[in-house]
KEBAZA-580421 format. One line per field, with one value per residue (C-alpha): y, z, x. Coordinates in pm, 1 decimal. Each point is the difference from the previous one (the first is absolute). Layout:
% residues N
y	(Y;...) .
z	(Z;...) .
x	(X;...) .
This chain:
% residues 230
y	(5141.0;-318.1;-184.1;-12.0;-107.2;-277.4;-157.4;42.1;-181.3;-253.1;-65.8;-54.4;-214.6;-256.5;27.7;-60.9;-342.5;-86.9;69.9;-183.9;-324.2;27.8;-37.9;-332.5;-177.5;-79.6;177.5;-143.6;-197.3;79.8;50.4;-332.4;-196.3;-278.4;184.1;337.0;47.6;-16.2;-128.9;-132.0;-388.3;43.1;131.3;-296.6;-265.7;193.4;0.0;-281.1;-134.9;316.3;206.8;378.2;266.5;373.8;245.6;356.0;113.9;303.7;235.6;-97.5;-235.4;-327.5;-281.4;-400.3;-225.9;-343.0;-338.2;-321.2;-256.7;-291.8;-322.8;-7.0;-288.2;-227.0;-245.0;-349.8;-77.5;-381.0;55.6;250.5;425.0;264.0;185.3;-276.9;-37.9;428.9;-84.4;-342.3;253.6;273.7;-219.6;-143.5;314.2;60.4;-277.3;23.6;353.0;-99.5;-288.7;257.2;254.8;-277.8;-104.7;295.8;272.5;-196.6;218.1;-287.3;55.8;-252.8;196.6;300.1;-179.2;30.5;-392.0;144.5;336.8;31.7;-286.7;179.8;306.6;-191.7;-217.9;340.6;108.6;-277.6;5.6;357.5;-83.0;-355.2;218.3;225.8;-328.5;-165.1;352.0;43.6;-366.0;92.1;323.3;-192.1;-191.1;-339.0;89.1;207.7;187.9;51.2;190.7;-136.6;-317.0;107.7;179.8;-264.8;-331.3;63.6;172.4;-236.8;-277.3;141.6;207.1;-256.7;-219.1;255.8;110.4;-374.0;-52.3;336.7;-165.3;-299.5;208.2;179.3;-355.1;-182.4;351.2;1.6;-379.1;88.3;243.4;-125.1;-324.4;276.6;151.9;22.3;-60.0;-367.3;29.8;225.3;-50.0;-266.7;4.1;387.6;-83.7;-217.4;264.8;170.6;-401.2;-35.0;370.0;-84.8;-321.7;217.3;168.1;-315.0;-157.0;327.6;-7.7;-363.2;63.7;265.9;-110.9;-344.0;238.5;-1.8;289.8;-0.4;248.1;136.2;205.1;403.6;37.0;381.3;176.1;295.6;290.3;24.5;255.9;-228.0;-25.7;-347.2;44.0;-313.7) .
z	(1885.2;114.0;130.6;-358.5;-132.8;271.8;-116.5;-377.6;69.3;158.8;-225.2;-293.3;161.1;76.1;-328.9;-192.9;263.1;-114.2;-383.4;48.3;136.1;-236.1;-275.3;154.4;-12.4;-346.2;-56.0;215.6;302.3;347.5;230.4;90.0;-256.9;-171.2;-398.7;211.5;-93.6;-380.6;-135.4;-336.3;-71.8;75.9;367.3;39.1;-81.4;201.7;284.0;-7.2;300.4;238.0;109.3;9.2;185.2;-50.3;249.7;30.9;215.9;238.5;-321.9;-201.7;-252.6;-54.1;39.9;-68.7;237.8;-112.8;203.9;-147.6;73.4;-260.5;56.8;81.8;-221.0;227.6;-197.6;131.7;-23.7;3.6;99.0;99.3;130.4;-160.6;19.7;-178.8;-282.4;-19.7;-37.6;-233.0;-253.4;-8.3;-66.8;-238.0;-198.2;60.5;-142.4;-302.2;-14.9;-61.0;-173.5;-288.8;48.1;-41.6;-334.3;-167.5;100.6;-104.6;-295.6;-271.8;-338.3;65.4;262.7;-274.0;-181.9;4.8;127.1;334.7;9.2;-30.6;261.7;281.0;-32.1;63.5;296.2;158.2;-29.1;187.6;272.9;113.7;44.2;190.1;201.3;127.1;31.7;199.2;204.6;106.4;90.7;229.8;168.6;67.4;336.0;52.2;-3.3;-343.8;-138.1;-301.3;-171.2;183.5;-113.5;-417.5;8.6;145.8;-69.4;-294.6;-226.0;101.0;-125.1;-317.2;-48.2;123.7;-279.6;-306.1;143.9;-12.8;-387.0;-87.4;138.0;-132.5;-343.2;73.4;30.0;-306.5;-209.2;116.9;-122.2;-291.8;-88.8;58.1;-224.9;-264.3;15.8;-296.2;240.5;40.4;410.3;258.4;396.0;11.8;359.8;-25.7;45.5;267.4;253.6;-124.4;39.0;273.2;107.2;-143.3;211.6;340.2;-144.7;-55.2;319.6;148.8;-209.0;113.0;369.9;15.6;-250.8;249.6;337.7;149.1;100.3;323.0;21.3;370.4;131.0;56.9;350.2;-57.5;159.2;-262.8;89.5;-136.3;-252.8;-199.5;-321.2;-125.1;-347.2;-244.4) .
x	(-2205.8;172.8;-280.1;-179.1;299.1;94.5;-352.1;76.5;314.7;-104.5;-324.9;233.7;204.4;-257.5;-128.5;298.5;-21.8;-318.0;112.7;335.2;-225.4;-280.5;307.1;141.6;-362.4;-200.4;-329.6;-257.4;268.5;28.1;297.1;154.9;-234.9;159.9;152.4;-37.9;340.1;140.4;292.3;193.0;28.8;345.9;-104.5;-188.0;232.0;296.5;-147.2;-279.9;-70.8;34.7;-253.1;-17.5;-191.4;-21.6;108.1;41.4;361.0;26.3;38.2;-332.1;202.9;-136.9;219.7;-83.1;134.3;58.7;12.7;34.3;-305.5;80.7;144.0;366.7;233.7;184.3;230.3;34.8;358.5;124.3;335.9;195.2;-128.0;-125.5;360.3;207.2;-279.9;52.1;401.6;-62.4;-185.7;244.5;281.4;-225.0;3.2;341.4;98.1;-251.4;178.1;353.9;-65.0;-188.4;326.8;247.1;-158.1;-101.1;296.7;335.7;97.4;-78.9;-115.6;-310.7;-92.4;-57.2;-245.9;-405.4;30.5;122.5;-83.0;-388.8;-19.5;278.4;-216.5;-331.7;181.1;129.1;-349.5;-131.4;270.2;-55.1;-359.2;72.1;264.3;-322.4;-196.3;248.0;94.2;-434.3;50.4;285.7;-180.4;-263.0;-130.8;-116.7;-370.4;-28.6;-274.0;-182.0;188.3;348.0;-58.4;-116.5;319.2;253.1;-151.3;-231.7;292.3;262.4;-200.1;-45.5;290.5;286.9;-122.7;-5.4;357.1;78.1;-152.5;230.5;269.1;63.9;-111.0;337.4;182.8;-165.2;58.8;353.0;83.0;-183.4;206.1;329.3;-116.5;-93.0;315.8;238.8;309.1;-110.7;91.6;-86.7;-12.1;-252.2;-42.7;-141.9;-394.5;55.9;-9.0;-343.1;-110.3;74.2;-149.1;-330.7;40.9;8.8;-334.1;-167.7;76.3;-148.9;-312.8;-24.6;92.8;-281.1;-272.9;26.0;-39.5;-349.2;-149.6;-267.0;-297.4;20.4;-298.4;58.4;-129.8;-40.3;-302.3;-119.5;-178.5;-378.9;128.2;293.8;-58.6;165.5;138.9;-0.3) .
């Protein structure tokens, strides 16, 4: 008959709720207790400092909402706005770019040798990943979060200065080789343009390693049920 089966329906469906929630909380938790819901390290650090809450939608599925409760990162500029520090580090990296390009492409013997080689490899490296630094910089807004500000300032710090310490590898190992060279002479002035590339990367490490970042409050009311992950 259809009634019976109406109710059987329906019973399963809220039980496969209940099983789908029980799932998403350790042995022992509550809904909306703090660790009620468990994630990977990598989780964690992603999205540390938001907080998350459980809900089912119109269909039974559960769904976590997210909304971000940390500290934003304001940075206290000297000089100057927010946009033309955003255009100062891209042509930064341009720069750093065709200085590395002009030095290592030229079709030169030197440039065939493990003295350039092994260090333009290591320098493009670095570049792609101060081109995605400096690109999360750019997306960003004035008031970043968490993980907005790990992402732009944190790896441009770090990564601006490796790409810098691959360039000028590039340079050295260029004039290195053409001293090495059995031909006695060579276009001396060939490693001047990773130089002065690794220069551009240095004067961004410096420009942002000297910016000061302020801790602004989140003024975020969160339901009773957020769970804040850390």
């Amino acid at each position: 008959m259809p009634e019976p089966k109406d109710r059987y329906t329906a019973y399963e469906k809220r039980k496969q709720r209940e099983g789908l929630l029980r799932r998403l909380m350790p042995q022992g938790g509550e809904e909306g207790s703090p660790g009620g819901i468990r994630h990977s390290s990598s989780y964690h650090s992603y999205f540390e400092g938001y907080a998350e809450m459980k809900r089912l939608d119109e269909k039974g599925r559960m769904r976590v909402e997210r909304i971000y409760a940390g500290p934003y990162y304001h940075p206290r500029l000297i000089s100057g706005t927010m946009g033309g520090r955003k255009l100062l580090y891209v042509c930064l990296w341009l720069a750093s770019l065709a200085g590395l390009l002009s030095s290592a492409l030229p079709s030169q013997p030197v440039n065939r040798s493990a003295f350039s080689v092994i260090p333009t490899v290591a320098s493009l490296f670095a570049l792609v990943l101060v081109g995605r630094s400096v690109y999360n910089y750019c997306v960003s807004s004035e008031k970043m979060t968490l993980g907005q500000y790990r992402a732009s300032s944190e790896r441009l710090i770090r990564w601006s200065l490796i790409g810098a310490a691959c360039e000028f590898a590039v340079g050295a190992g260029i004039f290195i080789g053409l001293i090495l060279s059995q031909e006695g002479s060579g276009p001396y002035l060939l490693p001047v343009p990773a130089l002065l590339g690794g220069s551009a990367l240095l004067g961004l490490f410096f420009s942002e390693r000297s910016t000061v970042y302020e801790k602004l409050p989140n003024p975020v009311e969160l339901p009773s049920d957020a769970v804040l992950i850390e």
